[in-house]
Residue, then its C-alpha position, 0 to 999 in steps of 0.5 A: x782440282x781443288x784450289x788451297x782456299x776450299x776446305x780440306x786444305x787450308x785447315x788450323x791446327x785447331x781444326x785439325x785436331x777437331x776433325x781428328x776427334x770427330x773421326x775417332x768418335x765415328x769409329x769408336x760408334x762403327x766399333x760399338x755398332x758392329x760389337x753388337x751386331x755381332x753378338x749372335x756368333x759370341x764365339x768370335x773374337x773378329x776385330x771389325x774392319x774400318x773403311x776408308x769412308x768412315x775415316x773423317x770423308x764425311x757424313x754418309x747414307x751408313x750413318x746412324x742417328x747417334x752421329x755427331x750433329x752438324x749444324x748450319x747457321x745463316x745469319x745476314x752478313x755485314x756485306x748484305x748478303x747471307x753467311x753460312x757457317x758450320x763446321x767441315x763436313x764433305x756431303x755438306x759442303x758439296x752441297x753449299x757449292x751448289x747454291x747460286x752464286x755461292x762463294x767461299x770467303x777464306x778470310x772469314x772461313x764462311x760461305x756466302x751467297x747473295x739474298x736472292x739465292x737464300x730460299x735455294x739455300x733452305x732447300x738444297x741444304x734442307x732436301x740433304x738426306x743425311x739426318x744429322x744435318x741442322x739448320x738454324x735458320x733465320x728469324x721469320x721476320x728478317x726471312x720476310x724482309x729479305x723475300x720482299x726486298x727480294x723481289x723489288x724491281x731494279x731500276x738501275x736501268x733508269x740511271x741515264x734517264x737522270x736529268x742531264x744538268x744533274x749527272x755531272x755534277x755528282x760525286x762518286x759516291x753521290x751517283x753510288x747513292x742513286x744507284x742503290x735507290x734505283x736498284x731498290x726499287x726507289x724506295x729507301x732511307x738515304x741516311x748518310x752522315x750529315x754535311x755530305x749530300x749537298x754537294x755540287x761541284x765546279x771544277x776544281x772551285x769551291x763546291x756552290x750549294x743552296x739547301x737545306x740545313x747542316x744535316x744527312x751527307x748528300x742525300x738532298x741532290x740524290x733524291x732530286x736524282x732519282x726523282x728525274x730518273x722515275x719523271x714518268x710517274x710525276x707529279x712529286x710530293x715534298x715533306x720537309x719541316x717548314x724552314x725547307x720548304x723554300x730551300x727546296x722549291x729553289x733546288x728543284x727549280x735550278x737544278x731540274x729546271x721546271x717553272x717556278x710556277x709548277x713548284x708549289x709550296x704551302x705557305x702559312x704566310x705571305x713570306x715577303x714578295x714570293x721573288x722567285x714566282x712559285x705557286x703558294x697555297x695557304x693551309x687555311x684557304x677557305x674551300x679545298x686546296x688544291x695540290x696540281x704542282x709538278x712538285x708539291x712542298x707540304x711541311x710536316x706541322x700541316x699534313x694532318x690537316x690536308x691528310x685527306x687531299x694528300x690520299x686523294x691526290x695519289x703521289x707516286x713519288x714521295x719524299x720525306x726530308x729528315x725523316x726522323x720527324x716521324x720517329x715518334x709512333x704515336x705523334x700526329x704528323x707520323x700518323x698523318x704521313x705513314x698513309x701517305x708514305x706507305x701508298x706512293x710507288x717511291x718514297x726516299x726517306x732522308x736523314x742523317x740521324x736515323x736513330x740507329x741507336x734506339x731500334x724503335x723509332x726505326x720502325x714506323x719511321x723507315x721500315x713500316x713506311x717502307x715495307x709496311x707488308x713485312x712490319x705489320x706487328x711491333x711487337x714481333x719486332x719489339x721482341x727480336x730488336x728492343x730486348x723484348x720490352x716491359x708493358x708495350x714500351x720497347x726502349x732496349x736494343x738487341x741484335x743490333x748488328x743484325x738489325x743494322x745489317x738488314x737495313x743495309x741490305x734492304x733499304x739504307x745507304x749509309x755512309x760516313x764523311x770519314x770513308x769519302x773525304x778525299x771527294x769533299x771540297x774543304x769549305x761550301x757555302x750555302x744560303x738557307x732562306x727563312x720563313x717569317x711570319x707576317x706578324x714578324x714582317x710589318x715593322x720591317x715593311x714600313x721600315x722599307x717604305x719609308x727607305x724608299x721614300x728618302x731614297x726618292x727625295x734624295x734622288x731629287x734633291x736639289x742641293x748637296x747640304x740637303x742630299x747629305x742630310x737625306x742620306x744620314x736620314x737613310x743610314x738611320x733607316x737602315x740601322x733600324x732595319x738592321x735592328x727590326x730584322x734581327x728581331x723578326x728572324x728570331x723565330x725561325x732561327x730558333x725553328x732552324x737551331x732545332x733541326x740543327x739540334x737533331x743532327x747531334x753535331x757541334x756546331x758554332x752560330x754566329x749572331x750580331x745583335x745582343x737579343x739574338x744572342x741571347x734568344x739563340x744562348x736561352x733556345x739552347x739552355x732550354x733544349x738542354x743542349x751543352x754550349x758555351x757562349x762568348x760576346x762582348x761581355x765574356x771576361x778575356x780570362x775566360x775565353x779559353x776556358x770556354x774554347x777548351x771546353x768546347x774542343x774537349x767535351x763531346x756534352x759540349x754540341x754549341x758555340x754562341x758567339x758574337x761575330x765581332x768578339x768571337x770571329x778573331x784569335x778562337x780556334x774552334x776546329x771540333x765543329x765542321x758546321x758554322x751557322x750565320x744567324x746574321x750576316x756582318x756589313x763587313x766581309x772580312x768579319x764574315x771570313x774570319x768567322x768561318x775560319x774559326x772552324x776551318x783553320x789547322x787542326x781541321x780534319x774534316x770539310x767545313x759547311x757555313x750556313x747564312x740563315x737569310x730572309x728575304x725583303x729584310x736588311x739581308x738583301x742590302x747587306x748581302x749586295x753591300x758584302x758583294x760589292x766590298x768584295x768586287x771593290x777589294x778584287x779591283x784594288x788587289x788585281x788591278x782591273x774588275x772582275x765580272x761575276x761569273x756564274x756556274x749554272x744559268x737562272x731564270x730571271x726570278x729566281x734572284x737568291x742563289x745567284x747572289x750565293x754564287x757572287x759570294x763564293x766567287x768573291x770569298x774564295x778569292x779572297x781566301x786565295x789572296x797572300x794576307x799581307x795584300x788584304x789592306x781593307x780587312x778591318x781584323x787581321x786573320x788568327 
């Protein structure tokens, strides 16, 4: 027996009163039928016969090509899997139940069944006999995407072959991430909105993390996840822009534990003293370089020129990190990476900011370097998802929803930090290591030099009076270096702000030194982006001005300030991204700071990002903050604490054990009572 959700019981009045005229029609056609028929015997006055059959049971062998048309239309359905839709009719909808997997969905009054079974579809429903059934099938081109995607192997199989230091620090919906790549052949765009994907979580801890910029939610670990999964087709390539690389030699060698010496990266300078022990190459070395890492980091600005070693060197596992870099179809790096993106066996393409809003750059960026088989003519896609286009250039956007709708149901996972906020910690910290050129270096060289060599006499000093006089000589040192190092980091924070800039979020950045401010506050201005600033010169009156334009206007992306007159009494909380362009001697500035964004009237987990860089006045201040930090647990709890470590390093790899010192040390400040904390120079706001 049928149940009240099939058709035929669950009827609107509506429909009802459709199917009612529908009947009637099909009589008044049988009566007009046999009327002529009957034309020979004009005698007779015999009123014709109606059978049950032609009382609305649906569309029979008897009729005739006048019967009214009925029409089904597939289209691809929000869940990812085909819809049919049509009005009642008997012989049609005993031939929908017959397809594989086929449901029916009461809610949205439609049939349902998943890609795999569409060409069963096409066939049961075309192979019907009754001639006034239509099909209105699906766009060639989605037809093609969807066969393909088809057919992709499901390597959901290979999930427990995940690195076993990875898996339990996943959340839900990161291992839901890596499914989905899995099951999609390891080729897809992991596009999930920024701030999620960066996660690891300690316990019931302050989640500890190490990479990358604020930018896609959580796909940075997934795709680190899905690489062990496929480890039997290492060696891997990176593609990041060039303030990553390092990020991502220091993830890779944490979390799946290979030698630092296997990870290489290309570097277009020396950037310092290579503390952690990877493998670096120089785009410029004389002769072929040679790419034999297990891992292999390559910023975008350098592919064209190694195109040739990268084709050769035959990856079969490619990701390419904030892949919107390659949205442009005629710039050199997209032309460069396609190649090499479209040979690999798997390639992950990452980034929060896909341009689902601008259904062009979508297509040399994700779908042809994913399915370059099914995208081979833009101007088939130009037509059907950019409203056609004027003389070749497709800026418009149409079937939108269904382009969106293809996209997840063949390549891209996408999810909002709404939708997974009861996952996220409330506030993650993280280092991003910058990349300075070694013209930025010089000056803070021997600025160090000459520090270590007052740090000698001081050692062997032989009278109080000369040490004292030595250590204000080492104070000044450090203050120029604190200066030097501001100035150095300028470039490649500005580089930083630029990723920054792409994920189209609010974000406040922190600064110290005016030329910084300035340079970050110009940077902005330049690149048209709305911001307000407020340091030390900013009018009191105008403050708040600044802050109400900043929380209300959505033209409004940045905050510029300074940590000293911008870290106290400002509530900030329309931005969940805080950046440090440099870092405070004191910690409770740099607790303050953070709070500005992360305070009452936050609804969303706050990221705060300290842009450092090694072999600058970074090192010193970063173990000055750590030891202000211990001295202040000691006084408060009474007995030192020691620094607690999640996950063990190796012994070169020095960065991000300082990140874990920090947290721990911050976060249990934060959990202090306020009226216990003596040595912070501000009170919090």
């Amino acid at each position: 027996m049928e149940s009240d959700d099939e058709w035929g019981f669950d009827f609107s009045a509506e429909e009802l009163e459709s199917l009612e005229r529908d009947a009637l029609n099909r009589i008044a056609q049988r009566n007009y039928a046999n009327s002529s028929s009957s034309k020979v015997n004009s005698s007779a006055s015999t009123t014709p016969t109606l059978s049950g059959a032609g009382a609305g049971a649906g569309v029979g062998a008897d009729d005739n090509s006048s019967s009214k048309k009925v029409s089904v239309k597939f289209f691809l359905h929000a869940s990812g899997n085909i819809a049919a839709k049509c009005v009642y009719d008997q012989v049609l909808v005993a031939a929908l139940r017959t397809i594989p997997k086929a449901i029916w969905n009461a809610k949205e009054r439609l049939w349902m069944f998943p890609l795999l079974s569409l060409s069963s579809a096409e066939k049961i429903i075309g192979g019907l006999i009754a001639s006034n059934i239509q099909i209105e099938a699906l766009d060639p081109l989605l037809q093609r995407a969807i066969s393909a995607a088809s057919t992709v192997p499901d390597l959901r199989d290979r999930y427990d072959s995940m690195n076993k230091s990875i898996e339990p620090k996943l959340l839900p919906f990161q291992r839901e991430g890596v499914r989905f790549a899995l099951q999609h052949g390891g080729r897809v765009l992991l596009a999930d909105e920024m701030g999620l994907g960066k996660t690891l979580q300690k316990d019931d801890e302050i989640s500890y993390i190490f990479i990358l910029q604020p930018g896609n939610i959580l796909y940075f670990l997934q795709a680190i996840a899905v690489a062990s999964c496929v480890h039997d087709s290492w060696p891997v390539l990176v593609l990041t822009p060039s303030s990553l690389r390092l990020q991502w030699a220091s993830m890779i060698q944490q979390w799946l534990g290979i030698s630092s010496s296997d990870i290489l990266v290309v570097l277009s300078n020396s950037s310092g003293l290579n503390k952690s022990g990877f493998t670096i190459m120089r785009p410029n070395t004389k002769g072929n370089i040679r790419l034999d890492g297990v891992f292999n980091i390559v910023s975008y600005d350098v592919v064209d020129k190694l195109q040739g070693i990268l084709m050769d060197s035959d990856f079969k596992v490619v990701i390419a990190d904030e892949s919107h870099y390659l949205k442009n179809g005629h710039a050199k790096r997209t032309t460069a990476c396609l190649p090499i993106l479209k040979k690999a066996k798997y390639t992950m393409l990452l980034s929060g900011t896909p341009a689902l809003s601008r259904p062009i750059e979508l297509y040399k960026q994700v779908l042809e370097a994913l399915y370059p088989n099914v995208y081979k003519n833009i101007r088939e896609y130009g037509d059907r998802y950019c409203q056609g286009g004027v003389f070749g250039m497709y800026q418009g956007a149409s079937n939108h929803d269904e382009l969106h709708n293809l996209m997840k149901a063949t390549v891209m996972i996408r999810r909002l930090k709404k939708d997974v906020l009861s996952e996220l910690p409330v506030k993650r910290r993280q280092q991003v290591f910058l990349d300075l050129a070694d013209k930025d270096m010089k000056q803070i060289n021997a600025l160090f030099h000459e520090l270590a060599l007052v740090k000698g006499k001081i050692k062997a000093s032989k009278s109080k009076e000369e040490a004292e006089s030595l250590k204000f000589t080492e104070k000044n040192i450090i203050n120029k270096i604190y200066t030097e190092s501001a100035a150095a980091k300028i470039p490649a924070v500005l580089d930083y702000l630029g990723t920054v800039i792409e994920a189209g979020c609010k974000f406040i950045v922190f600064a110290h030194h005016q030329p910084m401010i300035d340079s970050i506050h110009q940077f902005l201005l330049k690149k048209k982006v709305g911001c307000i600033r407020i340091d030390g010169g900013t009018p009191a009156g105008s403050r708040q001005s600044l802050v109400t334009d900043f929380q209300d206007k959505d033209s409004i992306k940045a905050a510029v300030l300074s940590i000293k007159a911008g870290g106290v009494g400002l509530t900030l909380t329309a931005a969940s991204t805080v950046i440090f362009a440099e870092l405070s001697w004191t910690p409770g500035d740099i607790i303050q700071a953070e709070d500005r964004a992360h305070r009452i009237g936050q609804v969303s987990s706050v990221n705060v990002y300290f842009l450092l860089a090694n072999d600058t006045v970074d090192d010193i201040i970063w173990d000055v903050v750590q030891s202000k930090l211990e001295n202040l647990g000691q006084m408060l709890d009474g007995h030192e604490k020691s620094l607690e470590v999640s996950v063990k390093q190796q012994p070169t790899t020095s960065s991000p054990s300082k990140q874990k010192t920090l947290d721990s040390f911050v976060k249990r400040c934060n959990t202090l009572n306020l009226e216990q904390q003596p040595k912070l120079k501000h009170p919090r706001h």
